[in-house]
C-alpha positions in Angstrom: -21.9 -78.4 -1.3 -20.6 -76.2 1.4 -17.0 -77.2 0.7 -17.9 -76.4 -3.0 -18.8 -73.1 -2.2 -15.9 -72.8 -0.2 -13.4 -74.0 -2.9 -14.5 -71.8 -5.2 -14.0 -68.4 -3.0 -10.3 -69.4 -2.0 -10.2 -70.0 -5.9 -11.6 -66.8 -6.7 -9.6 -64.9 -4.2 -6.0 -64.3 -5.9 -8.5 -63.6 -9.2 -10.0 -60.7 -6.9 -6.9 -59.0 -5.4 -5.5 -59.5 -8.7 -7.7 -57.5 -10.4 -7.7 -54.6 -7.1 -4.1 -54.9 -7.4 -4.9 -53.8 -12.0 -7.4 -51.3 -10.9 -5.0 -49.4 -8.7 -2.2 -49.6 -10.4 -4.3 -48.3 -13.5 -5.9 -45.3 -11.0 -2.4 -44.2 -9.6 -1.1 -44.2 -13.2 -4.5 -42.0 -14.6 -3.9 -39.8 -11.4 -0.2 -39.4 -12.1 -0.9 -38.8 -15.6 -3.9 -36.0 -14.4 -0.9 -34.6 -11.7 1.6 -34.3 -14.6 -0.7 -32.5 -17.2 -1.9 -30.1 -14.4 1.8 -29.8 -13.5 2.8 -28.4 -17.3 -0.2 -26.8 -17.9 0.8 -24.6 -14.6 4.3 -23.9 -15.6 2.9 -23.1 -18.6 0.8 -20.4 -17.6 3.4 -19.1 -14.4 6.0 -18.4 -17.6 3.5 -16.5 -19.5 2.9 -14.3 -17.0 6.2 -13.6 -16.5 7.6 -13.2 -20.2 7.7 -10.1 -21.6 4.8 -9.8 -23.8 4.2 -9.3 -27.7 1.7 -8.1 -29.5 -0.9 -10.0 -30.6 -3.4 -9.9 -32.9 -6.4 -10.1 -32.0 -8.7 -8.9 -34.7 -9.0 -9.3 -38.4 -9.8 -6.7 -41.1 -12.6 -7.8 -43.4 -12.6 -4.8 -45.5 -11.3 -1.6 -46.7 -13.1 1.5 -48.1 -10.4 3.9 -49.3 -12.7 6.5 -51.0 -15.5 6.6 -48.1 -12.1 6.0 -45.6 -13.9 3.1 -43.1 -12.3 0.2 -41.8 -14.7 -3.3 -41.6 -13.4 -5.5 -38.5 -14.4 -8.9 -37.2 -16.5 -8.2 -33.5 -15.1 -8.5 -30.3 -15.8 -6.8 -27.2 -12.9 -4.2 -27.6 -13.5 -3.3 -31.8 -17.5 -2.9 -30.9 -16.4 -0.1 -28.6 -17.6 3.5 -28.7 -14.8 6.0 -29.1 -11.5 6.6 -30.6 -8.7 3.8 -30.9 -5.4 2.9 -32.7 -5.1 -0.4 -34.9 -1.9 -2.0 -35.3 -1.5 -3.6 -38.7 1.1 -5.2 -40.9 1.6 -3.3 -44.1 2.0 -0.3 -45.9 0.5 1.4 -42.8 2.2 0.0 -39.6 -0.6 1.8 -37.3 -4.2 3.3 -38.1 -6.4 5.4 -36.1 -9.8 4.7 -36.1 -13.1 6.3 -34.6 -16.6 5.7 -34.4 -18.7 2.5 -35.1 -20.9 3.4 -38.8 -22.5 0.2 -38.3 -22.1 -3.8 -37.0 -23.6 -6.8 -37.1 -22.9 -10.4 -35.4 -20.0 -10.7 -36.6 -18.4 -7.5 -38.2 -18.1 -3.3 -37.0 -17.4 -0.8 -39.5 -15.6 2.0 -38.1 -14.3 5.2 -39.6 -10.8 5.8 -40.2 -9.0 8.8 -38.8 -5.7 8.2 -40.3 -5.8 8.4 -44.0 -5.3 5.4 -45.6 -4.5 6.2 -49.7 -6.0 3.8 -52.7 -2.6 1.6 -53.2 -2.5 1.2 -49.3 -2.5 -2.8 -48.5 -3.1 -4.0 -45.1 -2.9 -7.7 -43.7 -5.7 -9.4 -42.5 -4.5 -9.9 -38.9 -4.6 -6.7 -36.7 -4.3 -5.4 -32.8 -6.8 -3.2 -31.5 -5.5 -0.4 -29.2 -6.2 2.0 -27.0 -3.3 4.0 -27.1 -4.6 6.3 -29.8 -1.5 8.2 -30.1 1.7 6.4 -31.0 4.3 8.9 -31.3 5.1 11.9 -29.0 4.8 14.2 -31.7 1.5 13.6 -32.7 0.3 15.4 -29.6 1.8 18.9 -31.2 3.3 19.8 -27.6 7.2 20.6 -27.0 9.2 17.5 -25.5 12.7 15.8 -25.3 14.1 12.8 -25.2 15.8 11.6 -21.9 17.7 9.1 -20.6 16.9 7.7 -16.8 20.2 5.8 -15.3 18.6 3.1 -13.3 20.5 -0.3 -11.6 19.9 -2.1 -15.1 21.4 1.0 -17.6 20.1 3.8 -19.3 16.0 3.6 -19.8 14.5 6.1 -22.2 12.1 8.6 -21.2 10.4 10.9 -23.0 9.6 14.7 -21.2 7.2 17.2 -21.8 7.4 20.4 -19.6 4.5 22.5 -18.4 4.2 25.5 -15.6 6.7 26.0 -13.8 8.2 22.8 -13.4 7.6 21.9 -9.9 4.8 19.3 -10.1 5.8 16.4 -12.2 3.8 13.5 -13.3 5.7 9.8 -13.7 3.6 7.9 -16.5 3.8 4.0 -16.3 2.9 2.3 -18.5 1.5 -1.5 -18.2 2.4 -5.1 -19.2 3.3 -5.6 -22.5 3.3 -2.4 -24.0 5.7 0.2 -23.7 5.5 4.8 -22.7 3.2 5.3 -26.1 0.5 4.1 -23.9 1.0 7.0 -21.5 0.5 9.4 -24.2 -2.8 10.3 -24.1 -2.8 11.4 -20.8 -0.4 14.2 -21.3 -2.5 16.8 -22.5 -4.1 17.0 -19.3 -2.2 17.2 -17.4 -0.1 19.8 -19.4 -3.4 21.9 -19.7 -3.1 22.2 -15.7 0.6 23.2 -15.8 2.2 20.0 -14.8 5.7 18.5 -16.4 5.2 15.2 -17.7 8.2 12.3 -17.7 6.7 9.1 -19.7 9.3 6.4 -19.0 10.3 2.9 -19.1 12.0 -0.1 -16.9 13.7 -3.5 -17.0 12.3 -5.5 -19.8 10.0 -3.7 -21.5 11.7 -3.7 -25.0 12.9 -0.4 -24.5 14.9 -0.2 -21.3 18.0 -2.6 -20.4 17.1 -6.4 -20.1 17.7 -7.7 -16.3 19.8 -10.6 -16.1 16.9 -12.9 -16.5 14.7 -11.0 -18.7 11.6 -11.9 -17.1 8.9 -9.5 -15.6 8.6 -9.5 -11.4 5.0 -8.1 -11.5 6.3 -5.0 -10.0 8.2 -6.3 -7.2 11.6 -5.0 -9.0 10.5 -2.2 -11.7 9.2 0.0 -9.2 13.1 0.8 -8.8 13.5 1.7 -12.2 10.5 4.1 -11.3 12.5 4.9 -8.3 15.4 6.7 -10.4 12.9 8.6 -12.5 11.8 10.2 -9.4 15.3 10.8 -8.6 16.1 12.7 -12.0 12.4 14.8 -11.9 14.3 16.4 -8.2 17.1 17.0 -9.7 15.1 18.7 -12.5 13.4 21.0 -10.0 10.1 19.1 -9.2 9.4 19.2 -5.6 5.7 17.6 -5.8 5.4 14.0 -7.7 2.4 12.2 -9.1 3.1 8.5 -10.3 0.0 7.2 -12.4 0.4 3.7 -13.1 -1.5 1.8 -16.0 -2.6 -1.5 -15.1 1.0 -3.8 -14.0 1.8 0.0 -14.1 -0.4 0.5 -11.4 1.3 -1.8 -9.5 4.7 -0.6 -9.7 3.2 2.7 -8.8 2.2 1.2 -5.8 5.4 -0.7 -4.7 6.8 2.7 -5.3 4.6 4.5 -3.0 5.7 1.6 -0.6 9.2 1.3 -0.4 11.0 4.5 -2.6 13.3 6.4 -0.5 12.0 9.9 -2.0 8.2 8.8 -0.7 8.4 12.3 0.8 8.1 14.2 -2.8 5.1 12.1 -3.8 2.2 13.6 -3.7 -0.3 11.2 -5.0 -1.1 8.2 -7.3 -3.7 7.4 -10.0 -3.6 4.0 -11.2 -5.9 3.5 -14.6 -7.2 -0.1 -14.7 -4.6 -1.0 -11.8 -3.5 -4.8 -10.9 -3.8 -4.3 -7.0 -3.6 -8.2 -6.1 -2.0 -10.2 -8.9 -3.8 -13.6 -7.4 -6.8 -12.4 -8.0 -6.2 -11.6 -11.6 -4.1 -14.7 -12.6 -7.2 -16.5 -11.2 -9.7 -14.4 -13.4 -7.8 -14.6 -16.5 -7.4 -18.8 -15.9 -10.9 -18.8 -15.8 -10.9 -16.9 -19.2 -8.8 -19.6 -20.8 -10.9 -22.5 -19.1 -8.4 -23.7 -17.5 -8.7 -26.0 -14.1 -9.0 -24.4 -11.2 -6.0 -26.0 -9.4 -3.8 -25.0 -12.4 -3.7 -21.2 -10.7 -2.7 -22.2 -7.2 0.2 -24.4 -8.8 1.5 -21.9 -11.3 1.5 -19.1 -8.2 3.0 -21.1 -5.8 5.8 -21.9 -8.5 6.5 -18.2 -8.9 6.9 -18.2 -5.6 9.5 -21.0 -4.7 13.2 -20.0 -5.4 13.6 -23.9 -6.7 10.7 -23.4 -9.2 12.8 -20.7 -10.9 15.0 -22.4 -13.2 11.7 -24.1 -14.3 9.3 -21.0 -14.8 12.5 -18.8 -15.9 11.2 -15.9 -13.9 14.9 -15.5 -12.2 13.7 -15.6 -8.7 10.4 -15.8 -6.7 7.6 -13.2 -6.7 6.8 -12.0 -3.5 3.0 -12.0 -4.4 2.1 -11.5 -0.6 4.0 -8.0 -0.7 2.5 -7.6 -4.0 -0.8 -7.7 -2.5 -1.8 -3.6 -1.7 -5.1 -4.9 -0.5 -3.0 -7.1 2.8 -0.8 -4.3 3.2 -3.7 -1.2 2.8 -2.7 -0.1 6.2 0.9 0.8 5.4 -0.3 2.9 2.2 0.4 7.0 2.7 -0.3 8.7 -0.3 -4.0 9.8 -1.5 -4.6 7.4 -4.9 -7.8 8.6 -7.8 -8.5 4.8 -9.1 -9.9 4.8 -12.5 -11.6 1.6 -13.4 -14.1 -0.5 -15.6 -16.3 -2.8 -13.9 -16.2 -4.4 -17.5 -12.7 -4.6 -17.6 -12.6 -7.6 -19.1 -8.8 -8.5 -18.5 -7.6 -7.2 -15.0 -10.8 -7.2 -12.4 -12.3 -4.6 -10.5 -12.7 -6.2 -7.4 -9.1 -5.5 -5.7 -9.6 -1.5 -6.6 -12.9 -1.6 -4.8 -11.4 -3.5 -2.0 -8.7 -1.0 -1.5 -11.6 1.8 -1.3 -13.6 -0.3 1.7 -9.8 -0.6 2.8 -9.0 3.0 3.2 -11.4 5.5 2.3 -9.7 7.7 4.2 -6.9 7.9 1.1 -8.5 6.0 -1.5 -11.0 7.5 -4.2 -12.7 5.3 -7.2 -14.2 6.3 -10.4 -15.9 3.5 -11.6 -16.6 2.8 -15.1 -19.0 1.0 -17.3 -18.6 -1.3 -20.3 -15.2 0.9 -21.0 -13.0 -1.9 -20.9 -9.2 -3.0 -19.8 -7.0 0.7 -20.3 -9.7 2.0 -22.4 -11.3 4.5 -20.4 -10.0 7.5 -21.9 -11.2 6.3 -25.1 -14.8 5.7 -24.5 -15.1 8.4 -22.2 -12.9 11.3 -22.6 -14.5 14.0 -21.0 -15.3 12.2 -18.0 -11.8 10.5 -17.5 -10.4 13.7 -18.1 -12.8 15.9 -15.7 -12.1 12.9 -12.7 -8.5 13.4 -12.7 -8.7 17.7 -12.7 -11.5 17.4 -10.3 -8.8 15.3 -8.2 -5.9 16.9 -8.8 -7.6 20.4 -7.6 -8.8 18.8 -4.6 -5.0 17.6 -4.1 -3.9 21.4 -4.5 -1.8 19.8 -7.4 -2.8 21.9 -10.5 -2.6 25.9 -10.9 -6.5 25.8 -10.5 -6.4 23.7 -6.9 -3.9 26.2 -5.6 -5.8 29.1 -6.9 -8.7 27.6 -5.2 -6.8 27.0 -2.2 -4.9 30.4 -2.1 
């Protein structure tokens, strides 16, 4: 019986390690298969984040009310909003302005409309909710002129609107995706205080000169685009210069204040819902799209390897490390007004605070609430307004801080 027993386990032996042998081969191949779909699902996402940007829609209009002049629009965070926003449409009205919610449900907000919208008007379904309110220079009513910046890439279009005497300047930037009309709304402020503003553009915007590759470089490049703007505002006659950055805007602002060679005529920055540390945000917005957590580590250290290039088509590597104000806090030198929703909803608060614990020495917040991503002025006018006078004054950067100071 022994010797049976025996027998039958050398018999069953090359059936065992024959089926091992299936299982492994059958577990390298799933993991393989689990390593490739991470693999495109990263180079996916690290090309997104480095192609310029359209517009999406991401809204749909349910209804129109031309005799009582409301808009009906399906929910989201940004359409339930308090305040005053723009509406990009496809149509026989190419942009709307809209204002206050009238009512909403689950599902639906009817707002009213602020731009007229006549009987025969038709409007596609699919829309883009903004926050740049304004759309044009001229619907501000103030005098300007069309400029051209030379930069390393070409001429880049500017638009300038004087105020006071000229001598304090403030460079709008605008963020990722969009182009200077997002800037727009901030000029009446800072005109009220007597201070020339120059809202411009850079490398692969849609309105400057493409680069050779075409790709964004998170900052790491534009900020010299920025660079010649300064240049041409001291030529102008500005001796003081504020940069205020809107979100990727906020980090070319700061890669400005880091490396530009005129860092001695820049007298501050404000950064409005400001990418500080680009990890952190290419994390948060993976999480958005459920997507695995290894898939962010892989698509950032792609951006990051000169041999991943040809593959993500960003042109060359982004130096996230140098990218990351937070790490390099200590070399900062300019005072900076951050203006940011803790319901952002798109670029996280959590690097802006960080740079405050960092240096609060140079560093001042204003945090908001359930404003979300760039949308600050619009749900709270007064008070965005009021936080950037309060700190330009303290700055002795508008006619009523050097009166104060005098």
């Amino acid at each position: 019986m022994l010797a049976s027993r025996r027998a039958a386990h050398r018999g069953a032996t090359p059936a065992l390690v024959a089926g091992l042998r299936a299982a492994v081969v059958t577990l390298s191949t799933a993991l393989a298969g689990v390593a490739a779909v991470l693999a495109f699902i990263s180079v996916r996402m690290a090309r997104r984040v480095v192609t310029p940007a359209a517009r999406v829609a991401d809204t749909r209009i349910l209804g129109l009310d031309t005799g009582a002049q409301t808009i009906t629009l399906s929910r989201t965070p940004d359409t339930q909003l308090p305040g005053r926003y723009g509406l990009f449409t496809k149509g026989t009205a190419p942009y709307v302005k809209v204002g206050s919610v009238l009512s909403a449900d689950e599902t639906t907000v009817k707002r009213k409309l602020l731009t007229h919208i006549g009987p025969t008007a038709r409007l596609a379904p699919d829309a883009a909710f903004s926050g740049w309110y304004y759309d044009r220079p001229e619907q501000l009513q103030l005098p300007f002129s069309p400029e051209l910046i030379g930069s390393a890439v070409g001429p880049c279009p500017a638009w300038l609107f004087p105020a006071g005497e000229g001598d304090v300047w403030v460079i709008q930037v605008h963020g990722r995706g969009t182009t200077r009309a997002e800037c727009l709304r901030a000029v009446p402020v800072f005109h009220a205080l007597g201070i020339t503003s120059l809202l411009v553009s850079y490398r692969n915007d849609g309105e400057a000169p493409r680069s050779r590759a075409g790709t964004y470089t998170l900052g790491a490049t534009e900020w010299r685009d920025v660079d010649a703007a300064v240049g041409f505002a001291r030529r102008r006659g500005a001796k003081r210069v504020i940069v205020m950055g809107w979100s990727m805007g906020g980090a070319i602002a700061l890669q400005l204040s880091l490396n530009s060679a005129h860092r001695g005529v820049i007298a501050g920055l404000i950064l409005e819902s400001p990418v500080i540390d680009w990890r952190l945000v290419l994390s948060y917005q993976a999480r958005l799209m459920h997507l695995p957590s290894p898939v962010t580590g892989l698509a950032i250290e792609a951006l990051k390897s000169d041999w991943a290039a040809p593959v993500t088509r960003a042109g060359a590597s982004i130096p996230f490390d140098r990218l990351d104000v937070v790490a390099r806090a200590a070399e900062l030198r300019h005072p900076i007004l951050i203006l940011h929703s803790d319901d952002d909803g798109f670029v996280p608060s959590d690097a802006s605070h960080d740079l405050v614990v960092a240096r609060p020495d140079l560093v001042e917040m204003q945090v908001f609430e359930v404003a979300r991503h760039t949308k600050l002025w619009n749900y709270d006018q007064e008070r965005w307004s009021s936080s950037i006078r309060s700190w330009l004054e303290r700055q002795g950067l508008s006619r009523e801080g050097e009166t104060a100071q005098a």
